[in-house]
Backbone bond lengths (Angstrom), bond angles and torsions (degrees), N, CA, C in turn:
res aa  C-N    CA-C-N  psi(-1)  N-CA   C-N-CA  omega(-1)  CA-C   N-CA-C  phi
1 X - - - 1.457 - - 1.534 108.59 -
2 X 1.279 109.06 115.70 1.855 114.96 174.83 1.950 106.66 -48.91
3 X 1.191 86.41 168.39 1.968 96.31 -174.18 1.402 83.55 -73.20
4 X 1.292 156.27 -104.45 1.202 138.61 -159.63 1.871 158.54 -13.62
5 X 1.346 78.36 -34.12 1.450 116.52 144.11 1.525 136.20 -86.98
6 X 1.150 95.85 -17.86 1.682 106.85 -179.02 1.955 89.64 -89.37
7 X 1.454 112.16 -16.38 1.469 110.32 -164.84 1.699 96.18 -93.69
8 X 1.146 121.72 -35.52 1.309 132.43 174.28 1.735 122.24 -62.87
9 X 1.244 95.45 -34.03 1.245 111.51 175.34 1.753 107.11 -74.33
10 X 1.369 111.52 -60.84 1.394 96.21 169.59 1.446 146.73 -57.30
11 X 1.779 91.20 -19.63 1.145 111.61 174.51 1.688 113.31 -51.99
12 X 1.410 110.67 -58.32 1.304 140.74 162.63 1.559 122.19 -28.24
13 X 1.569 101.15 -41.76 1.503 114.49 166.14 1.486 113.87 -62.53
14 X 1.366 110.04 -54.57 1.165 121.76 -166.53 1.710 126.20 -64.83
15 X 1.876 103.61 -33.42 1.266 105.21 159.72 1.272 111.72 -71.96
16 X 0.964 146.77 -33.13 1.824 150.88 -159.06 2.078 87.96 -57.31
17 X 1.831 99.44 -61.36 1.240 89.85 -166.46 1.487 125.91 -90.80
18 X 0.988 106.54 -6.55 2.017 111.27 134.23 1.040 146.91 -34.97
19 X 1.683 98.14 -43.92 1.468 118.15 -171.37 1.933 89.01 -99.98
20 X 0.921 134.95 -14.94 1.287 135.24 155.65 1.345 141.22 -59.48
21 X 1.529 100.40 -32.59 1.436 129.76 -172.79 1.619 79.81 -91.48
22 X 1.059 128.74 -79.05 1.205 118.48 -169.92 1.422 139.46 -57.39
23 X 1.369 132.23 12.21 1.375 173.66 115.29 0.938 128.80 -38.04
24 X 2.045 111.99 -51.70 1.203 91.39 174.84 1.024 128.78 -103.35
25 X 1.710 135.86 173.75 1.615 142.59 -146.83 1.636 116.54 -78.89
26 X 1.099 129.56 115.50 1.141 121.07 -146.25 1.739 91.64 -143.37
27 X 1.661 114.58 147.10 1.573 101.51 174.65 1.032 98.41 -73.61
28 X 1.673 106.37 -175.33 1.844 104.85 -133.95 1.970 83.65 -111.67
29 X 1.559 126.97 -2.44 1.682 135.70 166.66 1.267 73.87 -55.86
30 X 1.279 106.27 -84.68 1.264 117.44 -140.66 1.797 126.01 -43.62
31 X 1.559 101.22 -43.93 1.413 111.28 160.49 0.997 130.68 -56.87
32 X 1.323 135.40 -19.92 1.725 142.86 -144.04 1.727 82.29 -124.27
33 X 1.859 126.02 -43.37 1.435 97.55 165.49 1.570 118.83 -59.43
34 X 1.370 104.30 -51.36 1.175 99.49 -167.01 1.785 130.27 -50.20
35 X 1.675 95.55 -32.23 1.554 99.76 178.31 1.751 95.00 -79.69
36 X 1.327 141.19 -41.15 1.311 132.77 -160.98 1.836 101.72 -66.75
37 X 1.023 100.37 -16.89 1.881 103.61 -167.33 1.681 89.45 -97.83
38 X 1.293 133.45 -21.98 1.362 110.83 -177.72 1.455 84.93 -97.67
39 X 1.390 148.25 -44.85 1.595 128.17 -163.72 1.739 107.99 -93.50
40 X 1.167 116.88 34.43 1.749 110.87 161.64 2.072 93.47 -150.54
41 X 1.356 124.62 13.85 1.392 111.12 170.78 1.538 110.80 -92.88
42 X 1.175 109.58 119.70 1.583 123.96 -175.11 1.759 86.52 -42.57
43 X 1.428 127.70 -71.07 1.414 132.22 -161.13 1.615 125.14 -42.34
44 X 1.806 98.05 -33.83 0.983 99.31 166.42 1.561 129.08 -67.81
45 X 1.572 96.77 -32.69 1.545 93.87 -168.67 1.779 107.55 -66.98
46 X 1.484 104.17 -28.82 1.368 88.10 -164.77 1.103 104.61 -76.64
47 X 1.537 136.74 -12.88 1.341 144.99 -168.85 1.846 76.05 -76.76
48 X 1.339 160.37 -104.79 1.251 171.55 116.51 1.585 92.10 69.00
49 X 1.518 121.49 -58.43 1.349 119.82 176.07 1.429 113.50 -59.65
50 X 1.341 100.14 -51.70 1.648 103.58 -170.19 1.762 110.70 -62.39
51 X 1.254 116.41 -39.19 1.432 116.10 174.08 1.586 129.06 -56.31
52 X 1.480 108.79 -24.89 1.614 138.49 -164.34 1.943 81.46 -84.72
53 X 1.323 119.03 -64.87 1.419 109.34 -175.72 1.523 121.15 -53.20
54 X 1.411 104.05 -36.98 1.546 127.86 -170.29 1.905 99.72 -59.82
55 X 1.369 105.50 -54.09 1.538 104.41 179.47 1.025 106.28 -84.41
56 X 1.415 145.27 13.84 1.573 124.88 149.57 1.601 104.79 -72.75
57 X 1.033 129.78 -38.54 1.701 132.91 -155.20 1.748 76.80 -90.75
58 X 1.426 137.31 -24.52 1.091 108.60 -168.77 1.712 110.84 -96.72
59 X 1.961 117.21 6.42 0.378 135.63 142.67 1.782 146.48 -78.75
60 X 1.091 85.72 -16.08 2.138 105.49 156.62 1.207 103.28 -78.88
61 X 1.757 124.04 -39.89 1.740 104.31 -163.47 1.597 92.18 -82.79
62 X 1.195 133.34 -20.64 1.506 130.74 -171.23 1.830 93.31 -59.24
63 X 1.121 121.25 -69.46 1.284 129.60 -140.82 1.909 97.87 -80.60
64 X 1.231 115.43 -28.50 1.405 117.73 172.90 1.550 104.50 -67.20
65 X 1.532 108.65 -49.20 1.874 97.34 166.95 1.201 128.14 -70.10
66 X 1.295 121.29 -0.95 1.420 106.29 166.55 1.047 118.75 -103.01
67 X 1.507 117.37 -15.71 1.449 135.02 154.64 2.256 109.88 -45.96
68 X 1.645 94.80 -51.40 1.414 83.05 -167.43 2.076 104.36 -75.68
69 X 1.452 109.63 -17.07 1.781 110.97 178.93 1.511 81.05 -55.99
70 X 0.916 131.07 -52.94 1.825 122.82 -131.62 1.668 85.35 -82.60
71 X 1.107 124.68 -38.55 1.934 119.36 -177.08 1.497 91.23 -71.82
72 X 1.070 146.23 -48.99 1.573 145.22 -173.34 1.025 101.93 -44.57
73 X 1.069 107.34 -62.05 2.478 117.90 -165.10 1.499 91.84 -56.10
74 X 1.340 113.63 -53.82 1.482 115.66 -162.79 1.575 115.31 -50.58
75 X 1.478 107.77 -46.00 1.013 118.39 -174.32 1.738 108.43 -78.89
76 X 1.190 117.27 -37.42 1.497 108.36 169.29 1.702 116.60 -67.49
77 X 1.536 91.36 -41.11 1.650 78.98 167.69 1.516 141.57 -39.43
78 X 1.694 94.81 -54.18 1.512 124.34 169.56 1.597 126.97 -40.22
79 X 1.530 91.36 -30.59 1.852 107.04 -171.38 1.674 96.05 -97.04
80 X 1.044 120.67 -51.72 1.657 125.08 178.22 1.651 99.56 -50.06
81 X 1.056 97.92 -86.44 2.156 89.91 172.80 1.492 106.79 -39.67
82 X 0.667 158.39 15.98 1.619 149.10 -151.63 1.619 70.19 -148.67
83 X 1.172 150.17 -106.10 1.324 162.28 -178.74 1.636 96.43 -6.72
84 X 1.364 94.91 -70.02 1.894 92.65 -164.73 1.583 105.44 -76.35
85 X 1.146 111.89 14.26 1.664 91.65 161.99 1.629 121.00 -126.58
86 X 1.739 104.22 32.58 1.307 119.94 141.67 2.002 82.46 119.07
87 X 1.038 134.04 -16.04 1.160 106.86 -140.50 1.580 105.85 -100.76
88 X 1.393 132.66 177.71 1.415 131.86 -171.23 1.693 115.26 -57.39
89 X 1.222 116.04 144.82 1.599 121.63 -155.17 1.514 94.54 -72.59
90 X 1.370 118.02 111.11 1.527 140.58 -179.61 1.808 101.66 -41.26
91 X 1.760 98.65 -49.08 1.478 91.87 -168.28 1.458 105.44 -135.53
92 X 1.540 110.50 136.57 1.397 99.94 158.02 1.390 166.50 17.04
93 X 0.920 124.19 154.42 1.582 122.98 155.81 1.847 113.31 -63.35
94 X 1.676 76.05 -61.20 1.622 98.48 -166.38 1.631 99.32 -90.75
95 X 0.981 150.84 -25.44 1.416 150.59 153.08 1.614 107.03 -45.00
96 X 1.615 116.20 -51.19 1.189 104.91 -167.55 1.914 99.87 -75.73
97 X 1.300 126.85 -47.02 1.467 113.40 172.57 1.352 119.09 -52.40
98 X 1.464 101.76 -19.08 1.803 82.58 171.56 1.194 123.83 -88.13
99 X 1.510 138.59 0.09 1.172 165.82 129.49 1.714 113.10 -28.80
100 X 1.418 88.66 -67.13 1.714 102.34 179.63 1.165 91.51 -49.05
101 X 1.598 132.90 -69.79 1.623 132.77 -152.12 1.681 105.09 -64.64
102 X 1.262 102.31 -51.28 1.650 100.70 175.10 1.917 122.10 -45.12
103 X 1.316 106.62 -38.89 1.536 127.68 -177.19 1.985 82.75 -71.79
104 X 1.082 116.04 -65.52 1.333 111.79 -164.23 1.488 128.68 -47.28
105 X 1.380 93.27 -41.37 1.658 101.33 -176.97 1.140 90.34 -86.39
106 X 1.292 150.35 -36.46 1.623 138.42 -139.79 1.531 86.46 -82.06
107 X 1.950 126.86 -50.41 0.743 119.80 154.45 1.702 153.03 -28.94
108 X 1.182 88.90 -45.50 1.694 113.13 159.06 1.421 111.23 -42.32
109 X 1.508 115.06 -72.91 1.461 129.51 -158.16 1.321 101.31 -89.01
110 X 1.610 135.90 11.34 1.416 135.02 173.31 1.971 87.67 -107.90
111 X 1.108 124.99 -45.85 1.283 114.14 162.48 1.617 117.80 -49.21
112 X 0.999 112.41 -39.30 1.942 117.21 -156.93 1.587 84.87 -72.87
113 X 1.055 118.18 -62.41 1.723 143.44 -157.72 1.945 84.41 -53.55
114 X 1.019 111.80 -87.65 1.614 134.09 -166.44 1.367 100.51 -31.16
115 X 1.620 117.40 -58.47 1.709 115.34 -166.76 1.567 106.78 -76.18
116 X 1.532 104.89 -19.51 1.960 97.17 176.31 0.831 127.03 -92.74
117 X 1.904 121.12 -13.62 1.556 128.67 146.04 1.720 106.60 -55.13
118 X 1.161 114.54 -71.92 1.511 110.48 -178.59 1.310 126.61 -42.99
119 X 1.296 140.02 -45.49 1.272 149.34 146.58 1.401 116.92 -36.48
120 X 1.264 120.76 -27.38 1.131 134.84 -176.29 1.804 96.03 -82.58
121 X 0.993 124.40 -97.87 1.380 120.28 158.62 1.841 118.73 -12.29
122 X 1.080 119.27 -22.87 1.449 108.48 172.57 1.697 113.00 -115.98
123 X 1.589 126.12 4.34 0.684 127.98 136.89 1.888 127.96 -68.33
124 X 0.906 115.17 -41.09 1.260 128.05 170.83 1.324 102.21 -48.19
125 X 1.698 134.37 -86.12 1.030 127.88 -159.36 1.493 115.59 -79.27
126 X 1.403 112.44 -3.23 2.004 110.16 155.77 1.327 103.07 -50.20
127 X 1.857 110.52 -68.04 1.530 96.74 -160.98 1.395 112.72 -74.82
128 X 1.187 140.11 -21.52 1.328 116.53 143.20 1.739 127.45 -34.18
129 X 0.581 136.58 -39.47 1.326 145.72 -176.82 1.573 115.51 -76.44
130 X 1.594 100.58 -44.80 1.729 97.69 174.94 1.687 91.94 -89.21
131 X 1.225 139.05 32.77 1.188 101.53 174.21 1.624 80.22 -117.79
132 X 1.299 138.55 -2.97 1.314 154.63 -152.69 1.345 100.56 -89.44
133 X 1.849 107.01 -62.40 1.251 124.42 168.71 1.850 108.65 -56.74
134 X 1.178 122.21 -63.70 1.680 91.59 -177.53 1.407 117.48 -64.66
135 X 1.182 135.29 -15.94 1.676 111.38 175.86 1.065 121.60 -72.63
136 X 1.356 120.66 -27.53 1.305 126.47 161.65 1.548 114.91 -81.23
137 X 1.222 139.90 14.96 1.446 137.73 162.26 1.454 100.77 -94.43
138 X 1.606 103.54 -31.65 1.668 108.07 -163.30 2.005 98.28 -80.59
139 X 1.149 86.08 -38.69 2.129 99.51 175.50 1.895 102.22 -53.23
140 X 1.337 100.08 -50.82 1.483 98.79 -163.08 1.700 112.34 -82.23
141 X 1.251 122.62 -3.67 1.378 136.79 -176.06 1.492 98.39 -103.66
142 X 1.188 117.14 -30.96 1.855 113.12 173.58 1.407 103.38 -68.45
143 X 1.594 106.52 -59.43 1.690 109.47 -163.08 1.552 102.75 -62.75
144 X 1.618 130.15 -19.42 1.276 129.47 168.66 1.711 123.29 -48.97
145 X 1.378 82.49 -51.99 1.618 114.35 -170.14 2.039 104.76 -77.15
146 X 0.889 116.71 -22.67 1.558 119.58 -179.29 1.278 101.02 -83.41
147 X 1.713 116.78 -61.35 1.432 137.41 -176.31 1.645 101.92 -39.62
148 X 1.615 121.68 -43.84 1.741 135.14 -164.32 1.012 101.93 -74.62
149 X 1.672 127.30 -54.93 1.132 116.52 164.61 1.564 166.03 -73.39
150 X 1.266 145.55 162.40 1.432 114.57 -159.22 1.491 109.79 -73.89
151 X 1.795 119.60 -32.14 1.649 86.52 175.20 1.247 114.90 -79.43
152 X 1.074 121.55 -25.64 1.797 114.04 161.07 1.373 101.77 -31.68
153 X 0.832 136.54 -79.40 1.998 140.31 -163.14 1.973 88.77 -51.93
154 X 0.794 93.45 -90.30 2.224 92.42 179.26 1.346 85.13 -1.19
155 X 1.417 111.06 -94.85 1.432 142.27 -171.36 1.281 98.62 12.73
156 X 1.974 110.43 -73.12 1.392 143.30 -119.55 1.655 89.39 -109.38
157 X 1.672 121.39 -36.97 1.424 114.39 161.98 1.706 114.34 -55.04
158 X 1.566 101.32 -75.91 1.276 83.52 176.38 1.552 164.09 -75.16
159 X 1.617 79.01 6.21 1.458 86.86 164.26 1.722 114.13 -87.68
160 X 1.471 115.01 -26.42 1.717 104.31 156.38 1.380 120.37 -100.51
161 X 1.667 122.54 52.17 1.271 106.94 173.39 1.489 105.68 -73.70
162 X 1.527 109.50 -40.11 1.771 107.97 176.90 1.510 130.85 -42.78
163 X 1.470 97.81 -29.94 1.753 98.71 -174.53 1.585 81.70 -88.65
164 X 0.903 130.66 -47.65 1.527 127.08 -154.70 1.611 105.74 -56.09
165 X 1.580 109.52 -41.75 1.647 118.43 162.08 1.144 125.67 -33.29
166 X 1.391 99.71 -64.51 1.287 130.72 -172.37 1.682 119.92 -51.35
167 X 1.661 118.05 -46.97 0.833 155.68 -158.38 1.878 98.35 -90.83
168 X 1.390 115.81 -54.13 1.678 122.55 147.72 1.547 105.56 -29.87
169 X 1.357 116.73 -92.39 1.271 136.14 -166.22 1.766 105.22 -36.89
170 X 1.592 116.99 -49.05 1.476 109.26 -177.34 1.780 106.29 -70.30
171 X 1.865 109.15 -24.20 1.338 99.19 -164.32 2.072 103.57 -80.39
172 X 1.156 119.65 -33.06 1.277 128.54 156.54 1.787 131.38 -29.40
173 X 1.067 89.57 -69.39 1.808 111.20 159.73 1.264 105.85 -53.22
174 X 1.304 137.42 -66.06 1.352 135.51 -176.45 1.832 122.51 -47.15
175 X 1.699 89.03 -35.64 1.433 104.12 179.48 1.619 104.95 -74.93
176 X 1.060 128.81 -63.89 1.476 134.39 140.60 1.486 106.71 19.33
177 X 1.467 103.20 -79.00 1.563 120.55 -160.83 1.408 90.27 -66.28
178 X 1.580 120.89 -67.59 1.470 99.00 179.59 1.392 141.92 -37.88
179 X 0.899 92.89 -24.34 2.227 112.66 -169.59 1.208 85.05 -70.25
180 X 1.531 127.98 -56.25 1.342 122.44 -156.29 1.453 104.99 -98.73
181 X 1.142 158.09 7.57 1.327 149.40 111.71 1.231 104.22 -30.68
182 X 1.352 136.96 -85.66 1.397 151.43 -174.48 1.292 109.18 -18.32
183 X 1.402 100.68 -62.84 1.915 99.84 175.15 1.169 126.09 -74.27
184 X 1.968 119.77 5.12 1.471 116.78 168.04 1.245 100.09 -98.88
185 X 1.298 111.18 -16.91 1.732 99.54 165.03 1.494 136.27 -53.48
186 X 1.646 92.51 -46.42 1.570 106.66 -179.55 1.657 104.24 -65.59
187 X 1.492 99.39 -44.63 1.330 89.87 -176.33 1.411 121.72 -64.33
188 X 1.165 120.31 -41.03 1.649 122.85 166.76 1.358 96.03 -52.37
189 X 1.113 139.80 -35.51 1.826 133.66 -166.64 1.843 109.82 -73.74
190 X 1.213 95.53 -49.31 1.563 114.56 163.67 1.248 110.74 -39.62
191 X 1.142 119.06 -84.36 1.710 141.54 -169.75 1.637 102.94 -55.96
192 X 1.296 125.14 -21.91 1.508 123.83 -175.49 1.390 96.27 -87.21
193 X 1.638 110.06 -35.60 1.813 100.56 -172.01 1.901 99.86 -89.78
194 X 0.713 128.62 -4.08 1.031 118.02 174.03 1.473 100.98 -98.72
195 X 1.257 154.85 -36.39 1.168 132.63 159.28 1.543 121.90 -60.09
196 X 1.703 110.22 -6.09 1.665 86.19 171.73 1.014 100.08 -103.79
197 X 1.502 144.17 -4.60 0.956 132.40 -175.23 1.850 104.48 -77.18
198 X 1.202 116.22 -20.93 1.258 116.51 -169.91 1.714 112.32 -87.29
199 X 1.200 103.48 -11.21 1.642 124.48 -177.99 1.359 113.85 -91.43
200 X 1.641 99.36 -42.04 1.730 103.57 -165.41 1.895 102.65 -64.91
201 X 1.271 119.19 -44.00 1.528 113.09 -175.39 0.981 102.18 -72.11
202 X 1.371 141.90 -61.17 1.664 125.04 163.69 1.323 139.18 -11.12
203 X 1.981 102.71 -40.95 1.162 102.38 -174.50 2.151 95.65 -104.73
204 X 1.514 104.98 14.54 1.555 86.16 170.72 1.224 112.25 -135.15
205 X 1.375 117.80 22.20 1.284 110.23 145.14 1.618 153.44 -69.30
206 X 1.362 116.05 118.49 1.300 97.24 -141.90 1.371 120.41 -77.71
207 X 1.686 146.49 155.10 1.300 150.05 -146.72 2.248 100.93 -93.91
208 X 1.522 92.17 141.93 1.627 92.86 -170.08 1.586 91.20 -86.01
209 X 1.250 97.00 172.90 1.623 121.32 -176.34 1.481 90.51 -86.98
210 X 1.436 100.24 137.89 1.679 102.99 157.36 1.422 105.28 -100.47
């Protein structure tokens, strides 16, 4: 493996245990230093710059190895058809393993290249994400802590005395409406007993003899 690849490769190490550190469960002091000391340390950032340049070139060696797999196939292809259509074996013993090895490593370093761009990209949007998750742990532990206390409660009245008004005013009206249902009830209740009462002797008085 060339020094460049041997640099890619470590590189590769190094996010794995980053992306580990950052995974695993940690009290939440401890996390909120740790993320506040990597997103306000000048050192880090430039380390952050320098890595952003680092995966472009590690993005040239990606695309040149998949450039050199794709000349490999071609060329094995070329000898296999060349083979199956009767004619003398294009390549070697030792020509064709050096083929194999060339396909292999080129392969190799289009793997090495590919998983440390990608990793790279899913390191990125973790710490976005845990830094997502503590502001909102730090949001929801304030609004806890305001809500517990008494000017928290003030706070929390007057900032809904309006709905709370509001919420009066519809429950009032409603009562309203009931009151006045209620009294078309009675009155329908009224008016029903007074029509049977006006029916019932009618219907029991008794009939004369003719």
């Amino acid at each position: 493996m060339t020094l460049y690849f041997s640099l890619v490769f470590a590189l590769l190490v190094f996010e794995m245990v980053v992306f580990t550190a950052l995974i695993i469960p940690l009290p939440f002091k401890v996390r909120r230093k740790l993320f506040n000391f990597i997103s306000e340390s000048p050192i880090i950032a430039k380390l952050q710059y320098g890595m952003k340049i680092t995966f472009i070139f590690i993005l040239i060696l990606f695309l040149d190895s998949v450039n050199r797999v794709f000349r490999v196939q071609q060329e094995l292809s070329a000898a296999t058809k060349a083979e199956g259509a009767g004619r003398a074996s294009v390549l070697g013993g030792g020509e064709r393993m050096e083929v194999q090895a060339r396909k292999f490593y080129s392969q190799r370093n289009m793997y090495l290249c590919g998983f440390t761009l990608f990793l790279s990209l899913i390191l990125n949007r973790t710490y976005v994400m845990m830094l997502d998750i503590l502001r909102l742990d730090e949001e929801l532990k304030e609004y806890k802590g305001e809500a517990g206390g008494k000017e928290g409660k003030k706070l929390g009245n007057a900032g809904n005395a309006g709905e709370i008004g509001k919420l009066k005013k519809e429950l009032e009206a409603k009562d309203r409406d009931i009151a006045a249902l209620k009294k078309q009830a009675e009155g329908l209740s009224n008016e029903y007993n007074r029509l049977g009462d006006q029916v019932s002797p009618a219907d029991n008085t008794p009939k004369k003899d003719r």
